[in-house]
N, C-alpha and C positions, 0 to 999 in steps of 0.2 A: 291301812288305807289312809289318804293324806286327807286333813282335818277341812271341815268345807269351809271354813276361818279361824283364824286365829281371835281370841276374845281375850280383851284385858279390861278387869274387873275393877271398878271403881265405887266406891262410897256416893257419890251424887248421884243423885238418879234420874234431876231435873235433864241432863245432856243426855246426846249419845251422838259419839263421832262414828265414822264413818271412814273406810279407806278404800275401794274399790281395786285401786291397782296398783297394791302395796308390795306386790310382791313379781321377781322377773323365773319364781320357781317354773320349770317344766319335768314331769313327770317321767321318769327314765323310761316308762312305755311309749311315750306319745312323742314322736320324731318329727319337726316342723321342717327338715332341711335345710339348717340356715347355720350358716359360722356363727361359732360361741360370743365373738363378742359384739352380735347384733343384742343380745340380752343384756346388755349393759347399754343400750339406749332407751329412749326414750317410746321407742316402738315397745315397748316390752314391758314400761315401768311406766309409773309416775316415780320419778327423780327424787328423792327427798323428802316425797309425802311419807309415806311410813315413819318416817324419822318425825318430821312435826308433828304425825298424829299421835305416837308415842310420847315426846313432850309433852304433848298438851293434854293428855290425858292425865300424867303423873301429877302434872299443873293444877288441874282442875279437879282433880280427885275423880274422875268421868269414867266412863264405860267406852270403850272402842271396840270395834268388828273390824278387823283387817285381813282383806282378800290373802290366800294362798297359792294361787296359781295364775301367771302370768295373761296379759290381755291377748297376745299373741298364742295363746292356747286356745282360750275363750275369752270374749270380754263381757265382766259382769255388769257392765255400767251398757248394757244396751239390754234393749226388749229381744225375749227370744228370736222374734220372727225378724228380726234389724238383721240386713243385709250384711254389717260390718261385725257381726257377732262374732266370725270365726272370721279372721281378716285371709287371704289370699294373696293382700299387696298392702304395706304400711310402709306410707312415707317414702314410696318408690323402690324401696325393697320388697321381693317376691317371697312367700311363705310357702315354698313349692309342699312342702309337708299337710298342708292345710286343703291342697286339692280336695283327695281324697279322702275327707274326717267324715266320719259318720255323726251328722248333726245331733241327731235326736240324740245320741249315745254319750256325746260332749254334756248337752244339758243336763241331763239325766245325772251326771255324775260329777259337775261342779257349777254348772249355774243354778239348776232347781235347789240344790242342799244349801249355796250361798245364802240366798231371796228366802227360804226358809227358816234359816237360823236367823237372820235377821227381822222378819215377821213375827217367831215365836219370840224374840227378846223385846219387841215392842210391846205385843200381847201381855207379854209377863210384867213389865215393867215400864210400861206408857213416860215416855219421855215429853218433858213440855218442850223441848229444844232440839234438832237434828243438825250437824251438820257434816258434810261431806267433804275431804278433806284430798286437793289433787292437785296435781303443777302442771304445765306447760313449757316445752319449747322457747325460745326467743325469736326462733326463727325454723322453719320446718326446713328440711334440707332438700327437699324438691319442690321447685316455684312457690315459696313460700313468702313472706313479706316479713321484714323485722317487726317481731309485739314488743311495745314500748310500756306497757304496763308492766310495772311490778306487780297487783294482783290484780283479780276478775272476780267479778261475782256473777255466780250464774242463779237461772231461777225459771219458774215456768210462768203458771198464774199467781201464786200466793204469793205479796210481795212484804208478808208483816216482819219477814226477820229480812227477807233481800235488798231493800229499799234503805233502812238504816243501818245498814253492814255498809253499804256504798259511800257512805254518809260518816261512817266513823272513819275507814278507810280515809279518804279523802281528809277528812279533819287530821288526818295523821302526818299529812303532808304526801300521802304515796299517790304514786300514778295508779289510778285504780280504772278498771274496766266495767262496766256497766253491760253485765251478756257478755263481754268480750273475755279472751278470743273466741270466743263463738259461743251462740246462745244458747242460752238453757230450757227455750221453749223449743229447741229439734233436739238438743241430746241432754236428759237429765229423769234417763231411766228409772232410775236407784230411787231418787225424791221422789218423782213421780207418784209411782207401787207406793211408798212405807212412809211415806211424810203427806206430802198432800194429798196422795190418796186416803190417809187417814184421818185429815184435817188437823195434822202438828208441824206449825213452823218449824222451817227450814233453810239453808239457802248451802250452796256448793260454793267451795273456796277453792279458786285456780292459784297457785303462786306460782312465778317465773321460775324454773329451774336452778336458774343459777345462782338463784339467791339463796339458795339450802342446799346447795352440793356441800355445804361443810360444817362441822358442830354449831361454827361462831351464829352459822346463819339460821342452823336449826332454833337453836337457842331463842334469836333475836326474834324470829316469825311466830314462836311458841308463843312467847309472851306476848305478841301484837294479837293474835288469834285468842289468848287466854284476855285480853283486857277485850277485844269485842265480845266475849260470848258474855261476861259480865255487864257489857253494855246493853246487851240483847237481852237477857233477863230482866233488867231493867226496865226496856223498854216494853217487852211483853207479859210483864207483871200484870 
């Protein structure tokens, strides 16, 4: 049976990243009806995240949970009862395969086990630092608008690590989003549950896609995310 995340184990114990839709696997039982290389977008993936959150874990000596099965399966980054849990249509393309899923049976067998392993690894090893680690688009390919930021920081109510993450960013010189592209107070599930529901700073990192489709850029983003969480300790010392 396919593992409910992937876990890479690190020495520090103060972090713990986070990847939600790290991965574009689908299951050789579960059929979505959709041509193979609709799984090579962004419908399917976060672009590049998996790849930064792997640097920066080796980086920082950290802990990571990185999703296994695709968002176009299930997406773990929403509340079970979320409308877009099991999508039917992303980004104008149709998931005819997804009509017919039997809900409860989806949860049951890769978002409850995901949110669980995640919870038992807080339980077991309470992190003073979360963060959640995802790209975006530059541009959505249905009535979409060009995002001019190279990254976002997303966030709900607790602003102790989201507020000077936006702050380092910008000191860095990058175009940075503030909630943008879209806010963390309607979708920022995953925090929600396992960070502020437990009262431990956190904040969600969007980066532009295009800027880590390739090593140079993995590389360069690792280490910009590796010098803020170092800022962020700091500051939440």
């Amino acid at each position: 049976m396919q593992p409910a995340a992937e876990i890479l184990e690190g020495s520090a114990q103060d972090v713990l990243l986070l990847c939600d839709h790290a991965s574009n696997a689908v299951p050789d039982d579960v059929d979505l009806g959709i041509a193979p290389e609709l799984l090579d977008l962004h419908i399917a993936i976060d672009i590049g995240a998996a790849a930064v959150t792997r640097a920066l874990a080796a980086s920082l000596g950290a802990s990571a949970i990185l999703a296994t099965v695709s968002r176009l399966v299930i997406d773990l980054h929403r509340e079970p009862d979320h409308v877009g849990l099991i999508p039917h249509r992303s980004d104008g393309h149709l998931i005819p395969g997804n009509e017919g899923a039997d809900r409860q049976a989806r949860i049951a067998r890769f978002h409850a086990p995901y949110h669980r392993l995640i919870r038992a690894r807080i339980r077991a090893r309470r992190p003073k630092l979360i963060l959640s680690i995802h790209s975006f688009t530059p541009c959505l390919e249905h009535g979409g608008t060009p995002r001019p930021w190279e990254v976002g920081v997303l966030y709900n109510r607790d602003t102790r690590a989201a507020l000077p993450a936006v702050q380092f960013f910008r000191d860095q010189g990058l175009i940075t989003g503030d909630n943008e592209p879209y806010s963390g107070r309607l979708l920022n599930a995953t925090l929600n549950r396992h960070a502020e529901g437990q009262g431990i700073p956190s904040v969600a990192i969007e980066i532009r896609n295009d800027l880590i489709r390739d090593p140079a850029g993995v590389e360069r983003w690792s280490q910009i995310l590796a010098g803020l969480t170092n800022s962020l300790r700091n500051h939440l010392a």
